[in-house]
N, C-alpha and C positions, 0 to 999 in steps of 0.2 A: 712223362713227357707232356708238359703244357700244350694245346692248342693255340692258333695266335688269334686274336681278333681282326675279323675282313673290314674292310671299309664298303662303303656301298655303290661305287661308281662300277662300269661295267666293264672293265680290266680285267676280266679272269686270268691270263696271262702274269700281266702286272700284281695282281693285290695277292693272287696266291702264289705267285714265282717273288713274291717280298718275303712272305712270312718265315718267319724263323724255323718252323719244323719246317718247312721245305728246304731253307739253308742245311738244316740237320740233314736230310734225307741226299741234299747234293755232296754232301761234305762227304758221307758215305760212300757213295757212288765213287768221288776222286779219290779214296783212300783204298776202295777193293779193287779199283781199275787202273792204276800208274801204267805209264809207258812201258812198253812190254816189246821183246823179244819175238813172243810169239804171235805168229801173224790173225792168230784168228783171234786171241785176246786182245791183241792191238787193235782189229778191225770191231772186237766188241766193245772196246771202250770209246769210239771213234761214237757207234749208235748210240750208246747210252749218255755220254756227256755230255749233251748240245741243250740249249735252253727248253725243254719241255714243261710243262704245267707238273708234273707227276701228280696226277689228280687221281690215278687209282692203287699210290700207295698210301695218297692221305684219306680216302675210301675208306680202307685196310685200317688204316691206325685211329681215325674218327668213327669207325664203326665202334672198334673196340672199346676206347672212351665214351661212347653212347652207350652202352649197355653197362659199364661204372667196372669197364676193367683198364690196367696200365698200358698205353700206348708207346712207352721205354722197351715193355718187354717184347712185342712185336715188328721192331723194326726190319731183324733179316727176312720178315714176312712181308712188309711193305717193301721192300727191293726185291724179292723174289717175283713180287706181282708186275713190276716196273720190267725185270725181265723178261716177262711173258709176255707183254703188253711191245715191249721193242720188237720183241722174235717177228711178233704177228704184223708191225708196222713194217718189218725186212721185205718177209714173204709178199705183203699187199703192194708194196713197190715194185715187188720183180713182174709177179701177177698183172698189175697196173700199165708198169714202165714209167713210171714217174721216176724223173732225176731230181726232182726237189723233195726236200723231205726238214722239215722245223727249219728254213732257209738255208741249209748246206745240199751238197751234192748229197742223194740220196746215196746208202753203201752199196747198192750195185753198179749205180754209176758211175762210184768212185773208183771199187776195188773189183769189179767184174762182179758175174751171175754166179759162177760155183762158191766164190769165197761168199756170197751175201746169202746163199744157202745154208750152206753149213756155218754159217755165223749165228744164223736164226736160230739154225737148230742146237750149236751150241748154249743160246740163252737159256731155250729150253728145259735143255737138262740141268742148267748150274740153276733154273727154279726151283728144282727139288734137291740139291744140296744143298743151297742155302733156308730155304726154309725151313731142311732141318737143324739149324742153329736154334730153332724153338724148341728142342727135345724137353727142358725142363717141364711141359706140357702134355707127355707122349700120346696122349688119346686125343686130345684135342689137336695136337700137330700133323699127326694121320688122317685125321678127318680133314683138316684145315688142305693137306695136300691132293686129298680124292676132289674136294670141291675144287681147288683150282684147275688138276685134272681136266675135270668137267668140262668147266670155264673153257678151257684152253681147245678141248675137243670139238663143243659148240660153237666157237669160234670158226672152227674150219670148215663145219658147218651150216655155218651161216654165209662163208664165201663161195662155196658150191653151188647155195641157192641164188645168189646173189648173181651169179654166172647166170644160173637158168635166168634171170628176169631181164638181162639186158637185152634191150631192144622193144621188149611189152610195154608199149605203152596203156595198155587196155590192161593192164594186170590188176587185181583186186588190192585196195589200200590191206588189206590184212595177210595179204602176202606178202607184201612190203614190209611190213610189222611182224610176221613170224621172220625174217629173212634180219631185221633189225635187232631183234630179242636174240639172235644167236652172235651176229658178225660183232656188233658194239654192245649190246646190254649185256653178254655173256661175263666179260672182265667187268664187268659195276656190282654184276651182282657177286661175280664169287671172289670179288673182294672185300664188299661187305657182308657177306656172309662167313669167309673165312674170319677177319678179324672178328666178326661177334662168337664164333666159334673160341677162338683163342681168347677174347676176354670172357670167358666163360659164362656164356648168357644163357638164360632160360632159352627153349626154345620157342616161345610166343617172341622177347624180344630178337630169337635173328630170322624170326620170319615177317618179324617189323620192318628190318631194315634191308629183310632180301625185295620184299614189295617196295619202298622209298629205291632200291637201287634198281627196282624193274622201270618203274615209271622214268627216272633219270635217265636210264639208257635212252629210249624212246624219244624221251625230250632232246637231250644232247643231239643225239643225231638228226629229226628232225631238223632244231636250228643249225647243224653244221652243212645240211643240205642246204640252207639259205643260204649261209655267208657267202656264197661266192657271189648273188644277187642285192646282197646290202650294202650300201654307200658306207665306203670308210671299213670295212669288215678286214678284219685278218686270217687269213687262212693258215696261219702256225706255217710259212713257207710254202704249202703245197700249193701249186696252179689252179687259179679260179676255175679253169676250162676241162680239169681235169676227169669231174663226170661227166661232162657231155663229150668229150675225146673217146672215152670207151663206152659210149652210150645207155649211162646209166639209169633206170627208172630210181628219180628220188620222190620224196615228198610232194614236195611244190608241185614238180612236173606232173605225177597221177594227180592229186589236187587240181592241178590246173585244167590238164586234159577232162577231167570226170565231168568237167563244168563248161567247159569252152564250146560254142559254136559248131557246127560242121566242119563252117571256113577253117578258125583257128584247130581243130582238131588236127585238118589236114598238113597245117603248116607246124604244129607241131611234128605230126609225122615225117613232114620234109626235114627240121631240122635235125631230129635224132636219125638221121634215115644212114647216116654216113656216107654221105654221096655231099654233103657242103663240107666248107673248109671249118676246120672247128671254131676259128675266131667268129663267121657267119652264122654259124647254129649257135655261137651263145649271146651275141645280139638280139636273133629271131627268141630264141629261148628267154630271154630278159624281157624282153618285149609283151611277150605274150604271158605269163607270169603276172605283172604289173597287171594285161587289161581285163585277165579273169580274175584279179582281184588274190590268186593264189597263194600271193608271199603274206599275206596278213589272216589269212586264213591260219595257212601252217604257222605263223605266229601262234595265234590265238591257240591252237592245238598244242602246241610245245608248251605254250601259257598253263593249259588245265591239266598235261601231265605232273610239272610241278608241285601247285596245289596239291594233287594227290601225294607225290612223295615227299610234299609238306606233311600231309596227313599224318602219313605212316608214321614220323619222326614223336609224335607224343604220348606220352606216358614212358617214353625211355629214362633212366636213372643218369646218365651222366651228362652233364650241364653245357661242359665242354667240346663233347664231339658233339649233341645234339647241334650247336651253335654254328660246326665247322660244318655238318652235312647239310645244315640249313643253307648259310652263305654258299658252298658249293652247286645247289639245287639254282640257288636264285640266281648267281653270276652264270651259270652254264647256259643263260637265255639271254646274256647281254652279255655280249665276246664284240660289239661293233669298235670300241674307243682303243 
């Protein structure tokens, strides 16, 4: 399976929901998911088929090709990943209560809380059915499944810790960063680490591109804590307001706080306080952000994780995914157009 070539504007949406292996990977998705009778397949194919980036099944299939294996043969690996990856977007909405989700009704606000439960948990498990369509691999497919395992474990996590921190303004940025490494870097890394698994890499190159997808998580998120503060930014449908509604310590905001004033500390404190209307605390929050100078700050930091998971990408064998995980590094810091 060819990789496609990105262009360079900052479309990550756009340039990589064009490419043709991502057509490939949707064409999949509609051919395992048809209209269905049954209500919780129904309600799974409702999550999985709406315009998403699937950026961590081309993870999955670019890791693979980085290390000079076929990305044809790991395809039901990349949609197993994409499963796991919906499951955990079901659960963060219920957890949340966010009714948007890639601009549709989110599925529990479509089809209620018990069905978007057990729809999650559904994906779940058809992860590990369908990624064993890689048996022609048997050791490398078991290992490829413990790692997502993992992934999937650390993931939850990471939403536990993520719980403890709302409301800490004062919390250490490297709590923020263990709490990041599990809720979002957890699926970067063990998708590229499972596909280099499956393209049968030494183990120097999948611990090349477990490090390139440590630093990516960190970055990604980082700027996804911006976007709701940048002129023109797209939030994939979710609500701009949405972390300051469940009062979340992000990036910018410790950033901001670590450096602000007494005064602006305080008024920080008032906006997260939950006691203003949320459209009011993300004004005050916008505000104050801009005058600590914070949103270029946490630029600049998403900037130098990059760099590093530039780093990591060389001396890898295959030309092609190197090219994809690159483009995907670079465009995940420019989501604004």
């Amino acid at each position: 399976m060819a990789t496609t070539k990105t262009t360079t504007n900052g479309a990550l949406l756009t340039e990589l929901g064009s490419a043709a292996l991502v057509e490939t990977l949707h064409g999949e998705l509609f051919r395992r998911w048809p209209g269905s009778a049954d209500r919780v397949r129904d309600i799974a194919g409702y999550a999985l088929l709406t315009p998403g980036k699937m950026l961590r099944p081309l993870l999955l299939i670019a890791a693979t090709e980085a290390v000079g294996g076929d990305g044809a043969s790991v395809l039901p690996a990349a949609l197993a990943v994409e499963y796991l990856h919906v499951a955990t977007l079901i659960h963060d909405d219920v957890i949340d209560d966010d009714e948007l989700r890639r601009g549709r009704p989110s599925v529990h606000a479509r089809y209620g809380m018990a069905d978007a439960l057990v729809t999650g948990d559904f994906l779940i498990l058809s992860m590990f059915s369908t990624l064993s369509e890689c048996a022609r691999q048997p050791a490398a497919t078991l290992e490829a499944a413990r790692v997502l395992a993992v992934a999937g474990a650390d993931v939850c996590r990471g939403q536990a810790r993520e719980a403890e921190l709302v409301g800490k303004l004062d919390c250490r940025i490297a709590d923020y960063e263990q709490m990041v490494a599990l809720k979002t870097g957890a699926l970067f890394r063990g998708a590229c680490r499972a596909g280099a698994i499956l393209g049968g890499a030494a183990e120097a190159h999948v611990e090349a591109v477990t490090r390139y997808a440590e630093h990516l998580g960190v970055a990604f998120q980082i700027y996804d804590d911006l976007l709701p503060y940048l002129a023109g930014a797209d939030r994939a449908g979710k609500p701009k307001t949405s972390d300051i509604s469940n009062l979340r310590p992000t990036f910018p905001v410790l950033t901001g706080y670590l450096d602000a004033t007494p005064a602006d500390r305080q008024l920080f404190d008032d906006a997260l306080s939950g006691r203003m209307s949320t459209q009011d605390s993300y004004r005050l929050v916008s505000e104050l952000l801009d005058r600590t100078g914070a949103i270029e700050r946490s630029r600049a930091r998403a900037g130098a994780e990059i760099e590093l998971a530039r780093h990591d990408l060389a001396g890898l064998p295959g030309t092609a995914g190197v090219a994809l995980l690159t483009a995907i590094a670079d465009l995940s810091i420019d989501r604004e157009r």
